[in-house]
C-alpha positions as CSV (number, residue, x, y, z in Angstrom):
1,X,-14.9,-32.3,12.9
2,X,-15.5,-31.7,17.0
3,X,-17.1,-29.1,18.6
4,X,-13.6,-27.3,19.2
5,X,-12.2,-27.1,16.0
6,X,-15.4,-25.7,14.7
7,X,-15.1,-22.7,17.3
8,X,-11.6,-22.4,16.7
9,X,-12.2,-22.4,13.0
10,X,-14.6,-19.9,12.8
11,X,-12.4,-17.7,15.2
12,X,-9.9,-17.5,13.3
13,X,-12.0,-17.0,10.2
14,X,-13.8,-14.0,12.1
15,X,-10.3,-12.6,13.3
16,X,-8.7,-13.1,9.6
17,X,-11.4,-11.1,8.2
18,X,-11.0,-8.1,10.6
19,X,-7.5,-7.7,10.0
20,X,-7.4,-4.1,8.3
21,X,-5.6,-4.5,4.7
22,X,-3.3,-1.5,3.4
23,X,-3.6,0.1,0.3
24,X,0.2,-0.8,-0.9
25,X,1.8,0.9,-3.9
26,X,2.1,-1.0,-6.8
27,X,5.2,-3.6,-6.1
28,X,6.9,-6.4,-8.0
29,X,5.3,-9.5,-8.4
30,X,7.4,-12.3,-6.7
31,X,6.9,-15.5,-5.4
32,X,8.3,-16.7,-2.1
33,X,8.7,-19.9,0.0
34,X,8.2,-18.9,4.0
35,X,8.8,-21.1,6.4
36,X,7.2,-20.7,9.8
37,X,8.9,-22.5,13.0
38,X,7.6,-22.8,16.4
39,X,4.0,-23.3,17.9
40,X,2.6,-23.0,14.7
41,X,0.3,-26.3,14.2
42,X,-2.7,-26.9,15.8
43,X,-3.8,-23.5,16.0
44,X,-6.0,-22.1,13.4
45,X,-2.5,-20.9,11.2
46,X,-2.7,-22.2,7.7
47,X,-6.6,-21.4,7.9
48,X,-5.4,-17.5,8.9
49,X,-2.8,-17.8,6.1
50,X,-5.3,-18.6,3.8
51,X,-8.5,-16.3,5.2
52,X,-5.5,-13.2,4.5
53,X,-4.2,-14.2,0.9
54,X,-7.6,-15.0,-0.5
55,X,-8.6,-11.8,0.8
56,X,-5.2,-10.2,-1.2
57,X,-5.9,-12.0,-3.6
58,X,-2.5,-13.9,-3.7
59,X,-2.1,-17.2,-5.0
60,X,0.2,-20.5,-3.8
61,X,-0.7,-22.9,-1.0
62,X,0.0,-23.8,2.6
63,X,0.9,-27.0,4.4
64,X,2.2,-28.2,7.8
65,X,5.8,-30.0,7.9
66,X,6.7,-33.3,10.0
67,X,8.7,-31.3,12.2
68,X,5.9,-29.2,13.2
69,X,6.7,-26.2,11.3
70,X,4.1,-24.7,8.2
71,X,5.7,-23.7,5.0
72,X,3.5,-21.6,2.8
73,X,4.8,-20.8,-1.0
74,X,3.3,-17.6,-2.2
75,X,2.9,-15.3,-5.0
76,X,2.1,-11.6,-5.1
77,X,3.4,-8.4,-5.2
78,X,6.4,-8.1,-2.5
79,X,4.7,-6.1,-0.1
80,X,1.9,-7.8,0.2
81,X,3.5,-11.1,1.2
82,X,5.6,-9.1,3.4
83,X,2.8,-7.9,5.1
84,X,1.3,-11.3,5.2
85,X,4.5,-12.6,7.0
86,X,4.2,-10.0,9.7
87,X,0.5,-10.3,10.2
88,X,1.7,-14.1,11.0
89,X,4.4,-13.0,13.2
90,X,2.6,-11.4,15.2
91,X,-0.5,-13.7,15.7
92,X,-0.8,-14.1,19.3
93,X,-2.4,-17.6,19.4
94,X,0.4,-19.2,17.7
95,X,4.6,-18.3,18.9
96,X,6.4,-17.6,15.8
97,X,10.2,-18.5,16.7
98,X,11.9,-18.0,13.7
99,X,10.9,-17.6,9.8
100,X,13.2,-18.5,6.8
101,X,12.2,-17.1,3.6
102,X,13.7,-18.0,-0.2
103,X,12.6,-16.6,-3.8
104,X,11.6,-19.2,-5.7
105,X,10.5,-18.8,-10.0
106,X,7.0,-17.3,-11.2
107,X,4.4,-19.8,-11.1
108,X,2.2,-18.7,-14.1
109,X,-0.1,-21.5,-13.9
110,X,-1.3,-20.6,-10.4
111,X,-4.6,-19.4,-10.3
112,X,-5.7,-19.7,-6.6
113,X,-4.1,-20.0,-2.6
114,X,-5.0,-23.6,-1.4
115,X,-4.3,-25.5,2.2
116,X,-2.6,-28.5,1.4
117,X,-3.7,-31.4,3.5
């Protein structure tokens, strides 16, 4: 790994961690597929993905696209991964552009959040 990504990686680790997390009430458990377009690779974003759900405790995985967008399939309660998606939005290292979002069945056998390679 070069000297850059290191720094970058431990950046984003460092600002994942100081993101303040809410108490939410007590929501439905769903699971999600969220679809990030826009200058989303390359920047530290399934790393912050993942820093924030294992920190929620949400489970699923994260992986880049061919065409340069990062889909992310997560389960948790609803507001969690609703405040996931806006903490994303609004990173300012990466540009969001647009974000589709689908339900998608309980995963029961899920026990973890993982960055697919």
């Amino acid at each position: 790994m070069n000297v850059f990504k290191k720094v970058r990686n431990n950046y984003v680790i460092w600002h994942a961690n100081r993101i303040q997390l809410l108490d939410f009430p007590s929501s439905p458990v769903v699971r999600k597929k969220v679809v990030f377009s826009g200058r989303v690779q390359n920047v530290g974003f399934r790393l912050e993905i993942y820093t924030i759900a294992e920190r929620m405790k949400l489970k699923g995985r994260v992986k880049n696209l061919k065409d340069g967008s990062v889909e992310v399939e997560v389960q948790g309660e609803e507001q969690q991964i609703s405040f996931l998606v806006h903490c994303m939005q609004s990173l300012k290292r990466a540009s969001v552009k647009k974000v589709t979002m689908s339900d998608l069945p309980i995963n029961e056998c899920e026990k973890d959040f993982m960055i697919v390679k």
